[in-house]
Residue frames relative to the residue before (quaternion, step in Angstrom):
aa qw qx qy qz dx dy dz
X 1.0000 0.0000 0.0000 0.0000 0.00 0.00 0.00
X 0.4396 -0.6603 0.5568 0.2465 3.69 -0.73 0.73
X 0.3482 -0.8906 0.2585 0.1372 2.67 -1.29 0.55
X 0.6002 -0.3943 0.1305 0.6836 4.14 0.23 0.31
X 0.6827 0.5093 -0.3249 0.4110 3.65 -1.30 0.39
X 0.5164 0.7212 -0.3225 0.3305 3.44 1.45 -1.87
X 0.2721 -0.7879 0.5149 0.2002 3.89 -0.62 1.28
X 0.2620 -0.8565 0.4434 0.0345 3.66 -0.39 1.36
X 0.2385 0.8351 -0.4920 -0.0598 3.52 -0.42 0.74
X 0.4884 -0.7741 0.3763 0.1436 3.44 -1.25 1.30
X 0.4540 -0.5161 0.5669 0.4540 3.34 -1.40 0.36
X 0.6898 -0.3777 0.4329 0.4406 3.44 -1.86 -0.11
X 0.7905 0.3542 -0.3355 0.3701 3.32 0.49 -0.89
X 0.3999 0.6861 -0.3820 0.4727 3.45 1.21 0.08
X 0.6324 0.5312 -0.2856 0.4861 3.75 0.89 -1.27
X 0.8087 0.4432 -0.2339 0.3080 3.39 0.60 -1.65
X 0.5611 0.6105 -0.3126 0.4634 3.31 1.38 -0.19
X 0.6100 0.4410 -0.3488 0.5583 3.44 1.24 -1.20
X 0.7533 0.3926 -0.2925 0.4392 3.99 0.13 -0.70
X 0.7195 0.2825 -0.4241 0.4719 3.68 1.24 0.20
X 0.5313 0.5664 -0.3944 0.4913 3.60 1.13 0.79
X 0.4937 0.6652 -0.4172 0.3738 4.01 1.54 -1.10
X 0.6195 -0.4320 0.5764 0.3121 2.97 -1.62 -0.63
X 0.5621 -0.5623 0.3097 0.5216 3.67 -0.61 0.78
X 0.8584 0.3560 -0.2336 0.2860 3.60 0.66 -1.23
X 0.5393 0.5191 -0.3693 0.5507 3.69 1.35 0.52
X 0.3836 0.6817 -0.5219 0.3402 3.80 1.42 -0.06
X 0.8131 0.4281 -0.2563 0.2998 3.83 0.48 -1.05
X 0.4658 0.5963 -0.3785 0.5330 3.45 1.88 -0.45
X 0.6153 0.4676 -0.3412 0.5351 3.86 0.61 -1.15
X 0.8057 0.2883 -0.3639 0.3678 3.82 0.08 -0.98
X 0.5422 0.6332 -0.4120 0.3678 3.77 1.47 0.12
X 0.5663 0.6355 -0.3036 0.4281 2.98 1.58 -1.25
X 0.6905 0.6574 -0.1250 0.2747 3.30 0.83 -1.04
X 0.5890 0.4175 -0.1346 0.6787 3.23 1.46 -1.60
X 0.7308 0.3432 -0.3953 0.4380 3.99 0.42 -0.08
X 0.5564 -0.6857 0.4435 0.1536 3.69 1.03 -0.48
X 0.5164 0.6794 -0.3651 0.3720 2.95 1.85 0.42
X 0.4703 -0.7486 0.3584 0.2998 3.38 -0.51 0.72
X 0.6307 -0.5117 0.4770 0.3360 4.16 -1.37 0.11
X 0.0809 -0.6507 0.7043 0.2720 3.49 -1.45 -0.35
X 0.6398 -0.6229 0.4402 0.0941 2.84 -1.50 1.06
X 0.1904 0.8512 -0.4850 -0.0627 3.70 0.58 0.45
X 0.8630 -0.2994 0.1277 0.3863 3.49 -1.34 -0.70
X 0.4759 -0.6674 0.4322 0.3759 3.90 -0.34 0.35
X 0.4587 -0.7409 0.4641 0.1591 3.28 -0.85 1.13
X 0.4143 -0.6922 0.4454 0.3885 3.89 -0.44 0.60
X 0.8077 0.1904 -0.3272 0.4521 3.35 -1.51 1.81
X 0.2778 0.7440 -0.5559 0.2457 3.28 1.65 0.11
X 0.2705 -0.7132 0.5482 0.3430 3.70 -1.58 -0.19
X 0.7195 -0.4195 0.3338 0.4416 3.41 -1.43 0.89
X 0.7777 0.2449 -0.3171 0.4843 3.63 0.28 -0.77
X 0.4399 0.6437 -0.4516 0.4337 4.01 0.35 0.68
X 0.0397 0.6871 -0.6989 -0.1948 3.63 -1.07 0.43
X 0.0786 -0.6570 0.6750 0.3263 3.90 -1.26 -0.51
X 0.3774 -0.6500 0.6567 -0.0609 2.37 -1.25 1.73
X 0.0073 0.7323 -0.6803 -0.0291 3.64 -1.52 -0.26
X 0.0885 -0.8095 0.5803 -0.0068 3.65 -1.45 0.34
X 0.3220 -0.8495 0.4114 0.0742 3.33 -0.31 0.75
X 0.2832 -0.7829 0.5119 0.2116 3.81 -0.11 1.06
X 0.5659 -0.5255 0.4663 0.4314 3.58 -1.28 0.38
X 0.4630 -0.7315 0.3808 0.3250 3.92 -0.89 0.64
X 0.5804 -0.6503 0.3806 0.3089 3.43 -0.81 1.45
X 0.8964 -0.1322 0.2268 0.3570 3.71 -1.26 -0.25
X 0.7000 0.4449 -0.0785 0.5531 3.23 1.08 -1.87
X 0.4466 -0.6718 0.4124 0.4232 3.45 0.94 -0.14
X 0.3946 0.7525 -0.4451 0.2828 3.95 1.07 0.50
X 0.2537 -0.7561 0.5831 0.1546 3.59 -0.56 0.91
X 0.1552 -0.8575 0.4711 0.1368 3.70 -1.02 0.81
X 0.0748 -0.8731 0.4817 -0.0031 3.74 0.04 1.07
X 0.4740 -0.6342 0.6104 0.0215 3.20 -0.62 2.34
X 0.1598 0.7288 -0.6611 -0.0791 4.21 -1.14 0.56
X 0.1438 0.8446 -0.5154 -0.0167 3.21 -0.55 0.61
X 0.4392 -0.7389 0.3895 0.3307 3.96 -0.54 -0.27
X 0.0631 0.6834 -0.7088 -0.1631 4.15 -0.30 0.17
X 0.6551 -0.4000 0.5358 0.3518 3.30 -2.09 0.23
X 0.3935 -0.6642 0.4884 0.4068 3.57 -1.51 0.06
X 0.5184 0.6135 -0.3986 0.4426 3.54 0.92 0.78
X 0.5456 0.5369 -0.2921 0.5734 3.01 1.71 0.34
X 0.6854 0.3702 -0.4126 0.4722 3.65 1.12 -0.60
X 0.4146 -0.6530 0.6279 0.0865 2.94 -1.95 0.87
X 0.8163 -0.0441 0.0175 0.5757 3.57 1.85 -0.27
X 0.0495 0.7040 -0.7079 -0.0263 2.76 -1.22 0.32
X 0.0971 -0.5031 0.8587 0.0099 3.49 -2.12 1.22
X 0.7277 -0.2396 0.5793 0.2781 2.11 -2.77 0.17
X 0.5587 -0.5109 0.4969 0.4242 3.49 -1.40 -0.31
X 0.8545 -0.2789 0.3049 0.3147 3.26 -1.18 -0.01
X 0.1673 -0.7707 0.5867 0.1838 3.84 -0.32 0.61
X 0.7050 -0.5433 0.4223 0.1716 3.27 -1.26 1.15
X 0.6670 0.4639 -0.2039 0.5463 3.56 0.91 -1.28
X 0.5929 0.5531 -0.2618 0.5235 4.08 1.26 -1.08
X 0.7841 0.3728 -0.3283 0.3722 3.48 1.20 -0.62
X 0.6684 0.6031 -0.3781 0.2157 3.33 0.89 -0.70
X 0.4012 0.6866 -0.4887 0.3588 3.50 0.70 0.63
X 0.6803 0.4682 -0.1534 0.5426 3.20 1.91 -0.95
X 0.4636 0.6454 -0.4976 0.3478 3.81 0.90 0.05
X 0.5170 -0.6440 0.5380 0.1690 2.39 -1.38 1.22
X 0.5527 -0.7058 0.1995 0.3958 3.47 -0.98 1.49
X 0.7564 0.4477 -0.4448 0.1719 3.69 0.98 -0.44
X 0.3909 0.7591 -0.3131 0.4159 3.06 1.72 0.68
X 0.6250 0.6932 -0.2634 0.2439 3.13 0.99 -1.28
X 0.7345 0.2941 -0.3975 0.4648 3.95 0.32 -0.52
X 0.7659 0.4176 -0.3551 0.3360 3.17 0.34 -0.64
X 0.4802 0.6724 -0.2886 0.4838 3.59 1.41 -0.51
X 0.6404 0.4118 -0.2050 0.6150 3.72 1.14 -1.31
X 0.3191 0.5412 -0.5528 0.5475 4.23 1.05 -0.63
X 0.9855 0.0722 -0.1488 0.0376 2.92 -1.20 -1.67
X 0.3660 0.6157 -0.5443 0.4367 3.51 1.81 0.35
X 0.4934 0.6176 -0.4537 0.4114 3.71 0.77 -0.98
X 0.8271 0.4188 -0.1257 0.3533 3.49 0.27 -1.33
X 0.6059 0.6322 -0.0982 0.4728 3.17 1.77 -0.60
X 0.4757 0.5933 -0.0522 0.6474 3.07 2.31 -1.02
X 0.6613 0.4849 -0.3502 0.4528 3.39 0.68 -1.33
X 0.9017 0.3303 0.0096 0.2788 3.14 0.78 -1.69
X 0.5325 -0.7348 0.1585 0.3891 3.11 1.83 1.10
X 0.4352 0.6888 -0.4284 0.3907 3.47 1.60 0.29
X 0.2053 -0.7297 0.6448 0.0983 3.90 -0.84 1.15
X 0.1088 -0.6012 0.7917 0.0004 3.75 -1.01 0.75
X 0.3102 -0.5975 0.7385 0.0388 3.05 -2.18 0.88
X 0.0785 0.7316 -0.6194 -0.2737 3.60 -1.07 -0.58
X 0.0974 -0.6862 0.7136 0.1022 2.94 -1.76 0.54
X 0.4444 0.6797 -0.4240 0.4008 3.64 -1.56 0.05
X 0.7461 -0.3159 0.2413 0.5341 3.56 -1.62 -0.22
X 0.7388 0.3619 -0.4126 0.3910 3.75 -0.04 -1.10
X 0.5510 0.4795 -0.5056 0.4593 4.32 0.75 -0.45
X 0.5864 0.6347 -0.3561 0.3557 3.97 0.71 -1.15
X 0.7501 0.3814 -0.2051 0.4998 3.14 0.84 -1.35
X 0.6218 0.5650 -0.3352 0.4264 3.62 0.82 -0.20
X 0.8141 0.2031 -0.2689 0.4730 3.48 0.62 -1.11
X 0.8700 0.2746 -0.2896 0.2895 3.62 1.01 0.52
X 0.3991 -0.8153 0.1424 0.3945 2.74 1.60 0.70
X 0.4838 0.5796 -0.5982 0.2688 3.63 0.63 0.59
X 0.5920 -0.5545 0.3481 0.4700 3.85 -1.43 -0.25
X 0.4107 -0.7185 0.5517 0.1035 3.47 -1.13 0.72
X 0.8833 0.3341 0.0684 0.3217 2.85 0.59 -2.14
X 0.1729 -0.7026 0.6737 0.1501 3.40 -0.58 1.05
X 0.7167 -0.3796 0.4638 0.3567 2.99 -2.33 -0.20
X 0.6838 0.3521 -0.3647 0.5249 3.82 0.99 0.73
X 0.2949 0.6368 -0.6210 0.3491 3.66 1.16 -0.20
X 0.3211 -0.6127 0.6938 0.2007 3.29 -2.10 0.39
X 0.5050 -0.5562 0.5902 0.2953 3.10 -1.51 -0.73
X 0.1339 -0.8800 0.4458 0.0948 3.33 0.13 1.10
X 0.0364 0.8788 -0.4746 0.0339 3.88 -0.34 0.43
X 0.1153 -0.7531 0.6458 -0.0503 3.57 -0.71 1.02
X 0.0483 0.7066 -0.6833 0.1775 3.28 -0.78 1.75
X 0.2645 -0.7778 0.5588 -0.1128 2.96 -1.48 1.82
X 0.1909 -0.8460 0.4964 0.0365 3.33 1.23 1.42
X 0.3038 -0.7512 0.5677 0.1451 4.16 -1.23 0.55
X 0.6270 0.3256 -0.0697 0.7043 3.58 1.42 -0.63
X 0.6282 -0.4962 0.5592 0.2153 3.15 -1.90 0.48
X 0.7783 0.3969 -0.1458 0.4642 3.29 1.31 -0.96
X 0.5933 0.4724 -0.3586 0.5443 3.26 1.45 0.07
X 0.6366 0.5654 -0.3386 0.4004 3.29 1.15 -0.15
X 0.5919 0.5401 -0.3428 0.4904 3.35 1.47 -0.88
X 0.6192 0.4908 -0.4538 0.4121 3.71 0.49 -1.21
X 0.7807 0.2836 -0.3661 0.4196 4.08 0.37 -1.20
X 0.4197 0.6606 -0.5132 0.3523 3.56 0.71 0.40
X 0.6267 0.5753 -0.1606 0.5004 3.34 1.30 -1.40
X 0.8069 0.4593 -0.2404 0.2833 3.40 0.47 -1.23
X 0.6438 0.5605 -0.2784 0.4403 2.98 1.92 -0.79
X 0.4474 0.6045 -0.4403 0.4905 3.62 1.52 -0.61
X 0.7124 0.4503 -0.3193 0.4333 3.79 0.31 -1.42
X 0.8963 0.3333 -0.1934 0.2194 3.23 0.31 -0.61
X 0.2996 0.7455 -0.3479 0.4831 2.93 2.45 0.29
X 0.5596 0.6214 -0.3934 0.3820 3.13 0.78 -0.74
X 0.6733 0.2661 -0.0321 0.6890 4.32 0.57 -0.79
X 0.7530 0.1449 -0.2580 0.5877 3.98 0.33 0.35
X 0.2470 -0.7347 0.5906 0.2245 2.88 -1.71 0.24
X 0.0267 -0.8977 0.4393 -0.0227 2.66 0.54 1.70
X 0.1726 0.8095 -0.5609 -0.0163 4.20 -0.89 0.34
X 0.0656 0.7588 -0.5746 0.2995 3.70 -0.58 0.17
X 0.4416 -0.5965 0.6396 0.2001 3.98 -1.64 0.13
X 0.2998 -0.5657 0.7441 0.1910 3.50 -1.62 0.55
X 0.2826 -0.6725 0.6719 0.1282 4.19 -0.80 1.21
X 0.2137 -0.7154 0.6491 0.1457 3.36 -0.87 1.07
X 0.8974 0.1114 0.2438 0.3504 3.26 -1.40 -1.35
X 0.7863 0.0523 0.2845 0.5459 3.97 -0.50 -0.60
X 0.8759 -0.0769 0.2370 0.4132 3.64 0.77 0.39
X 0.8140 0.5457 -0.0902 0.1773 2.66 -0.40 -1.99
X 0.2470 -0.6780 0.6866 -0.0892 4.11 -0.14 1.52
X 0.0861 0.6546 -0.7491 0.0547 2.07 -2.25 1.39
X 0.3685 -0.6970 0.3674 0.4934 3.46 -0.04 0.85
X 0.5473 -0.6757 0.3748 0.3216 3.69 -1.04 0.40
X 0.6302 0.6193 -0.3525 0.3081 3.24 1.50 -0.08
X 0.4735 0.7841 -0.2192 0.3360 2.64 1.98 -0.45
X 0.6440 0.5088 -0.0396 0.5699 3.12 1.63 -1.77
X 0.5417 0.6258 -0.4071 0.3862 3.46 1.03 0.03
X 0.4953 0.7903 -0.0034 0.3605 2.87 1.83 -1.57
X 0.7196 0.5358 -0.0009 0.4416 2.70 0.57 -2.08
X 0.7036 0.5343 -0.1431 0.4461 3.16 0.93 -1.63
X 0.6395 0.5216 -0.3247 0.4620 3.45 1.04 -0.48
X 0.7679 0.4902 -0.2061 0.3571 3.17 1.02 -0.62
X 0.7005 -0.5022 0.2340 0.4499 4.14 -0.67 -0.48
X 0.7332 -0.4180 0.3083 0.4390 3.48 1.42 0.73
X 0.5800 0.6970 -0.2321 0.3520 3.52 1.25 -1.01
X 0.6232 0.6957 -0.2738 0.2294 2.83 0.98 -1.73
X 0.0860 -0.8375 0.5017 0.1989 3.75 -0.70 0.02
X 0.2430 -0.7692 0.5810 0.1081 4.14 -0.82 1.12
X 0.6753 -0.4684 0.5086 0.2568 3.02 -1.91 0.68
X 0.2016 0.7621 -0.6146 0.0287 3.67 -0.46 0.64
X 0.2887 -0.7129 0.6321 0.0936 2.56 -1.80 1.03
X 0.2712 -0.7678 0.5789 0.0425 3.29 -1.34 1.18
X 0.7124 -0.4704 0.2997 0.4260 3.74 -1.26 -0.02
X 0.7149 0.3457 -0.0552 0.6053 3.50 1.49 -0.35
X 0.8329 0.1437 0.1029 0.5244 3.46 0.50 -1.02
X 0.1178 -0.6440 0.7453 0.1260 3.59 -1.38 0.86
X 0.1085 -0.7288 0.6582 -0.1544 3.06 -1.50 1.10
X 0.3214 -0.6268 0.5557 0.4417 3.87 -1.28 -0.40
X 0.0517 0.7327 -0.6681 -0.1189 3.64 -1.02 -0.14
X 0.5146 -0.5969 0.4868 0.3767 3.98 -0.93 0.16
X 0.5641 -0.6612 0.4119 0.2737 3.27 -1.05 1.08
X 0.5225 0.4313 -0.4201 0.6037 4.19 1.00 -0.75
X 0.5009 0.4373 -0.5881 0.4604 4.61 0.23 0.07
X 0.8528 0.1820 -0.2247 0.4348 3.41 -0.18 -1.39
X 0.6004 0.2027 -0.6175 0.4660 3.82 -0.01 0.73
X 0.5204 0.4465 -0.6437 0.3399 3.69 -0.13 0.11
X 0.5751 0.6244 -0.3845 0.3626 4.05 0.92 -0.24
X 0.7356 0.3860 -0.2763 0.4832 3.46 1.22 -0.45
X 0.5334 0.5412 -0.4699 0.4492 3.64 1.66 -0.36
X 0.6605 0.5537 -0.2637 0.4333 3.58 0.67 -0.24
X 0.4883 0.5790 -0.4930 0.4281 3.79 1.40 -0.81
């Protein structure tokens, strides 16, 4: 099963089903999405969903008021025609916005050094894979690191603290089976006696769970 974030793209007949199932007023985003070829994100599974069913969702550039609108709907998996990872960090930085850019290029450098791969998803991926404008002068940086080791997880834990500091950087670390945590969260945690316990999200369900559970998930990978 892919996971949340996972960039989703439909056949045709896959579209027409999602826009003859939408609401009336999300029908023309879905048939826009379509005629341009831009792809879904994969978000959480709705309760009672069926096995053959993803929920999908898309996000509209944010209107005047700065409000972002986010279409969910669901296509069969006989309807996708793909599926990727999100975006790679290094793939984006050609797109950073300039007041982003040195320090943004810093911390892939440093990220690169330290064998640690970051994705992004969110306003600055939106504005990439469809070229309209996402990002305001509050947009973040959204990032989804999927650490393999306990010890690869600590270093990109670290790097993002250091480098939060000159970015606004926010986003989830993807344990085991799924399972997100925003990374500030785990920063947190880490400071503390292990005890501590974070909001995770799962493919179905958010929930707490103690932070020493979900790195005990990667001593074991």
């Amino acid at each position: 099963m892919p996971a949340r974030h996972s960039l989703v793209w439909l056949s045709a007949e896959g579209w027409q089903r999602a826009v003859q199932t939408a609401a009336a007023g999300n029908r023309a985003a879905l048939e826009r999405w379509q005629s341009h070829d831009w792809p879904a994100v994969l978000r959480r599974r709705e309760p009672d969903t069926p096995e053959e069913q993803l929920c999908l969702g898309l996000a509209l550039p944010p209107d005047a008021n700065g409000d972002k609108a986010r279409i969910p709907f669901q296509a069969q998996f006989g309807d996708v025609r793909r599926i990727t990872d999100p975006l790679a960090l290094r793939a984006a930085l050609p797109y950073a916005p300039p007041a982003w850019s040195r320090a943004l290029n810093a911390f892939a450098g440093d990220c690169l050094h330290s064998g640690i791969a970051m994705r992004i998803y969110g306003s600055w991926a939106w504005q990439i894979l469809t070229q309209q404008s996402y990002l305001t002068r509050t947009s973040d940086i959204d990032l989804l690191f999927t650490p393999g080791s306990t010890e690869e997880f600590r270093r990109g834990i670290a790097l993002l603290a250091q480098h939060a500091a000159r970015l606004p950087l926010d986003g989830e670390v993807m344990f085991a089976d799924g399972q997100a945590v925003a990374w500030k969260e785990c920063w947190q945690a880490l400071q503390g006696d292990g005890g501590q316990q974070v909001l995770v999200k799962a493919r179905s369900t958010v929930r707490l769970a103690p932070m020493a559970a979900l790195v005990s998930t990667l001593e074991s990978a």
